[in-house]
C-alpha positions, 0 to 999 in steps of 0.5 A: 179248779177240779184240785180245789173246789171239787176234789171228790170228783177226781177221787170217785174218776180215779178210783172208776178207772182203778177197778176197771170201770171207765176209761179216761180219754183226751181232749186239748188243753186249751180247749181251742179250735185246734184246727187252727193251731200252728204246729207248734200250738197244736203240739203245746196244747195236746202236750199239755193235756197228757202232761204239764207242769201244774199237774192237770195233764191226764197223766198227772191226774189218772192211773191211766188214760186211753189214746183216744182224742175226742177233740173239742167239738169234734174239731180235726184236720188230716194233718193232725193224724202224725202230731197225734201219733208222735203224742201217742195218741191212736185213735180219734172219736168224732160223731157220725150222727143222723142229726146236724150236729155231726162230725163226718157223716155229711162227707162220706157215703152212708155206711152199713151197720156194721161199720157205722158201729164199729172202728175203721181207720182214717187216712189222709188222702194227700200224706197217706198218713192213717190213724184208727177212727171210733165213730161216736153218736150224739145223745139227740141220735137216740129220740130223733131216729129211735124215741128210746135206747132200748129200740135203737139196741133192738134194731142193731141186734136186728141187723146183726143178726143178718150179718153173713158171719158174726161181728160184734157191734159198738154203741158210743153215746158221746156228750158233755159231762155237764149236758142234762141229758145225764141226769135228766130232762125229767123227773125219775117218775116218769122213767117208766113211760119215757126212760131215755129222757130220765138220766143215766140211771134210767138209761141203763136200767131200761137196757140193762136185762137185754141177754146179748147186751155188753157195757164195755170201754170203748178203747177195750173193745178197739184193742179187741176188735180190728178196724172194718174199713178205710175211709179217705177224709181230707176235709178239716172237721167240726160239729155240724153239717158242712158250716161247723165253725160259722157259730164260732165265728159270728161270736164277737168275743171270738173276733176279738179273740182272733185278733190276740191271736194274731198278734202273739202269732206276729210278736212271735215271728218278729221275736225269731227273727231277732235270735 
């Protein structure tokens, strides 16, 4: 639809990532539940996404792409971390957020500071099979613990500050492109009062004069900085705390859905056994 409807939006993207501006990350083609996907589904799908014949891939449409997944609604089982790697994909950004919408903060112990904002790596604990995580934090994160970015920033300098040896620190704000929080739950005149619930603009403009403060992409600073820590992750993933796919799964269309699925999964089975 992008090519067709909206081409400028691809063009302003491109030229973005040309001077070095933003980095293009991946998500699944289909947009689907992949943690569902049979091996080959799953290799289609994420295939597709870096590449395809109808040229909608990341690597038809940018001048380059991060190996970074941020898989649709946070959705990932260990057994995705060497089909990632076999794609060329080297990390996986999920939330770790204090709010319900989280990725994997409800199955881990609480982590400290310095690794809640900053890479580690993920391994699974049945294969050994390892990739490096990126933890990422929901824009609700910034009015549920801190009322404003600029506070949240002060309190990480804070803590940092008593680091026993100096470390750099990473902050991701991970949402939809289509959320209102990018432009905004109010109107610009109340961004003096309120700046974080006033859209991008104000949210960086209200941060922006901080001395130690560096915007930066999150795949540069991966490639910057090592991995502080390993954590052992076997349970399958997805947005929300511990019941993730139950809204997924009371919709009625995704029943009938489900039982396309099924369908093609069973003509396909019977289609191998006739070769």
């Amino acid at each position: 639809y992008l090519p067709r409807y909206a081409p400028d939006i691809l063009d302003r993207i491109r030229s973005r990532v040309r001077r070095g501006f933003d980095e293009v990350e991946l998500m699944s083609w289909n947009n689907g539940i992949v943690t569902a996907h049979t091996r080959e589904e799953f290799r289609a799908a994420i295939g597709r996404a870096i590449h395809n014949p109808e040229g909608s891939g990341v690597a038809d449409l940018f001048p380059s792409w991060a190996p970074v997944v941020r898989p649709q609604e946070c959705m990932f089982t260990a057994a995705h971390i060497p089909e990632y790697r076999a794609l060329g994909v080297e990390a996986l950004s999920v939330y770790y957020s204090a709010i319900p919408f989280n990725g994997f903060g409800s199955f881990i112990p609480a982590l400290p500071t310095e690794r809640r904002y900053n890479p580690m790596t993920i391994v699974d604990p049945v294969s050994g099979e390892e990739m490096r995580l990126l933890p990422a934090c929901n824009h609700a994160d910034v009015v549920e613990r801190w009322a404003s970015l600029r506070r949240w920033l002060v309190s990480m300098r804070r803590d940092q500050s008593g680091f026993a040896e100096a470390r750099d620190l990473i902050l991701v704000i991970d949402m939809d492109a289509d959320d209102t929080f990018w432009t905004g739950y109010l109107p610009p005149s109340f961004s003096a009062l309120v700046p974080s619930a006033c859209g991008f603009r104000s949210l960086v403009r209200s941060v922006a004069d901080l001395p130690w403060l560096r915007f930066t992409r999150p795949w540069d600073y991966m490639m910057s900085h090592e991995d502080l820590g390993v954590i052992e992750l076997g349970q399958d993933l997805a947005d929300g705390a511990w019941d993730g796919y139950s809204s997924w799964a009371e919709k009625t269309e995704n029943a009938a859905l489900w039982t396309l699925v099924a369908r093609a999964r069973r003509v396909d089975e019977l289609a191998a056994r006739l070769e």
